[in-house]
Structure formats: structure tokens, C-alpha cells
C-alpha positions as CSV (number, residue, x, y, z in Angstrom):
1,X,-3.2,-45.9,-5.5
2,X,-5.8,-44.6,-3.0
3,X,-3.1,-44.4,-0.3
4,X,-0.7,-42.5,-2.5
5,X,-2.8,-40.2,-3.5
6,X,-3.9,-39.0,0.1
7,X,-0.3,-38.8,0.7
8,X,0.1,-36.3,-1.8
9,X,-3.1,-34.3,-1.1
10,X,-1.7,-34.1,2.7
11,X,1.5,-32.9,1.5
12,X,-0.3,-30.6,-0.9
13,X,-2.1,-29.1,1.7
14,X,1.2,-28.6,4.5
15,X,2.4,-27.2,1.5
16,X,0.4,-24.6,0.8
17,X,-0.1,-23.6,4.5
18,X,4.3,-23.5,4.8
19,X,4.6,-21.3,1.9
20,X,1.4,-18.7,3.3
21,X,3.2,-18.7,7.0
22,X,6.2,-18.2,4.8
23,X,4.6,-15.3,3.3
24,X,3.3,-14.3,7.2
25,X,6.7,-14.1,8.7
26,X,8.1,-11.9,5.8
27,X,5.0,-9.5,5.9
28,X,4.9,-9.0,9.6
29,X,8.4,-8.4,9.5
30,X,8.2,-5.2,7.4
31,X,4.1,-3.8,8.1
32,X,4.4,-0.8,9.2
33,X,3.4,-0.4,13.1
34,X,2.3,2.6,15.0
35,X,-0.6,1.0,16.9
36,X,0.1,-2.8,15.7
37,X,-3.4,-3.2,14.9
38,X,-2.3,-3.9,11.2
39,X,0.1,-6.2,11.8
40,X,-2.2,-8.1,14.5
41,X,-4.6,-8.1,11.8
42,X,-2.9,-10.2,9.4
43,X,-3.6,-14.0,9.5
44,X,-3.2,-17.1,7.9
45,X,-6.3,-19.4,6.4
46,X,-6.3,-22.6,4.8
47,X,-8.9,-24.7,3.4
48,X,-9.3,-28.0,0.7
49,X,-10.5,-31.3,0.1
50,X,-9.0,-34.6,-1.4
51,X,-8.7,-32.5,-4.8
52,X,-7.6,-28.9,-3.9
53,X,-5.3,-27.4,-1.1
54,X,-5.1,-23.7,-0.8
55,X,-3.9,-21.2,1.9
56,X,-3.9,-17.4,2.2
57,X,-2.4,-14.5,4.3
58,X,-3.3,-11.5,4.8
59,X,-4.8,-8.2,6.3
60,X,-8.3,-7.5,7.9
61,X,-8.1,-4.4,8.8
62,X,-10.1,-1.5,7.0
63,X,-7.1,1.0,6.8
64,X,-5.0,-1.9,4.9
65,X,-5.3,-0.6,1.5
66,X,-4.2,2.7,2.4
67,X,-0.9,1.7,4.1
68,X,-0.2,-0.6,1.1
69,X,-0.8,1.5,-1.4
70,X,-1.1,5.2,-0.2
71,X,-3.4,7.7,-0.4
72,X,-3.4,8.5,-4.1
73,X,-2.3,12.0,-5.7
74,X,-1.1,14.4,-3.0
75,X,-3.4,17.2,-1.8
76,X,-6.8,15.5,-3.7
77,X,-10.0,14.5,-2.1
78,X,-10.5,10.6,-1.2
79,X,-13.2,9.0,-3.2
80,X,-14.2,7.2,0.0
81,X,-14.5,10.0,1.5
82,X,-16.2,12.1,-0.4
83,X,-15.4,15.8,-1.6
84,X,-14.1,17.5,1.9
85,X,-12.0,20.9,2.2
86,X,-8.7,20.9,-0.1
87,X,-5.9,21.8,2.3
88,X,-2.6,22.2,0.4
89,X,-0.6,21.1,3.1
90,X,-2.2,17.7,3.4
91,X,0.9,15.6,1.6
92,X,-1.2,12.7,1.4
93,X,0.0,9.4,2.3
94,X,2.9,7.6,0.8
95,X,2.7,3.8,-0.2
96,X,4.2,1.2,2.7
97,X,3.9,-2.1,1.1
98,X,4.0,-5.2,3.5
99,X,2.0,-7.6,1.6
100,X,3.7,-7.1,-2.4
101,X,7.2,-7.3,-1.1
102,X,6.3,-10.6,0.8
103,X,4.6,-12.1,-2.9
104,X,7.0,-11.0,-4.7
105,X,9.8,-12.9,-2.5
106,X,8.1,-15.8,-2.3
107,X,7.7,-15.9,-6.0
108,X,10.8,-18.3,-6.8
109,X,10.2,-20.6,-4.0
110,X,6.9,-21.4,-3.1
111,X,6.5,-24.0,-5.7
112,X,9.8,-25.5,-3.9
113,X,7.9,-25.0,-0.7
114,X,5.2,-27.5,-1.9
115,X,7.0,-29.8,-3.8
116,X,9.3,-30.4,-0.1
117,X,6.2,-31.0,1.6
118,X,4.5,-33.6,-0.8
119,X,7.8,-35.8,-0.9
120,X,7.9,-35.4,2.7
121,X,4.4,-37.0,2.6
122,X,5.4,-39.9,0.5
């Protein structure tokens, strides 16, 4: 029993880590790129023991936020920034999701992603 359960928790975790460089691959393919540094700064972690497998990808870049979400209204102040001038012509910046659109495709088939992986194991 031993045995088959390591087989599972190995295919568990080569699951997890397919579906997150699943989820990679479809973010880096539509982030937004003007120096690259956002996209260079999106990785993939992993992590788990004999219970738990999980994986992550993502951003680490301190501008990610804004690209994936915008700037907020047009033409108000930042609260990060604190109150500056108002300049009417300042548009603000519109959203450019990378990270949501990647989720949300992934959604239907990252349980199939794992599930693969464990039989694989066995």
C-alpha cells in the first residue's frame, strides 16, 4: 500500500508542476512586453511532501499589478503614490491581463492535467 501511495503522491506532484508550466506557456504567450522584464519575471515554483503537492506561476515584478489590472479610474491620483499634480491628459493605464486569461483557460483541464500524471505514476 506504501508503494502505491508514493506512486500517487509522485504523480500528484508532476501533476501539479504540468498544469503551472501549462499555465506558464499560456501567460508568457500573451504578457505584455516592452522591456521583457515582466515576462522574464514570471516563474514556476513547486513544493510538497508525501501528503500535499502544489505548484505556482507567476509574476515578481513590482509593476505586475498595474499591467494586469490597470491603473484605476482615468486622470485620479495613485494611492501608492500619493496625492501628485492632476494632469487631465494623463489617460491612465488600461488593464493587460496575462495571468487571468491563463487561470481562466486552464480552468477545465487542470484537474485532467493531474489525473494523467498520477495514472502515469501507477
Amino acid at each position: 500500500m506504501d508503494a502505491f501511495l508514493a506512486k500517487v503522491a509522485t504523480g500528484a506532484q508532476e501533476g501539479v508542476l504540468a498544469a503551472a508550466n501549462a499555465g506558464y506557456r499560456i501567460s508568457n504567450g500573451i504578457v505584455p512586453r516592452d522591456t521583457g522584464a515582466l515576462a522574464d519575471s514570471i516563474t514556476v515554483s513547486q513544493g510538497g511532501d508525501s501528503d500535499s503537492a502544489w505548484a505556482a506561476w507567476g509574476p515578481d515584478i513590482f509593476y505586475m499589478f498595474y499591467v494586469e489590472f490597470g491603473t484605476g479610474r482615468r486622470g485620479q491620483e495613485s494611492p501608492l503614490h500619493g496625492p501628485g499634480p492632476y494632469r487631465e491628459s494623463w489617460p491612465g493605464m488600461a488593464p493587460e491581463p496575462y495571468m487571468r486569461p491563463a487561470l481562466d483557460e486552464l480552468t477545465g483541464s487542470y484537474v485532467d492535467i493531474v489525473a494523467t500524471s498520477i495514472k502515469a505514476a501507477l
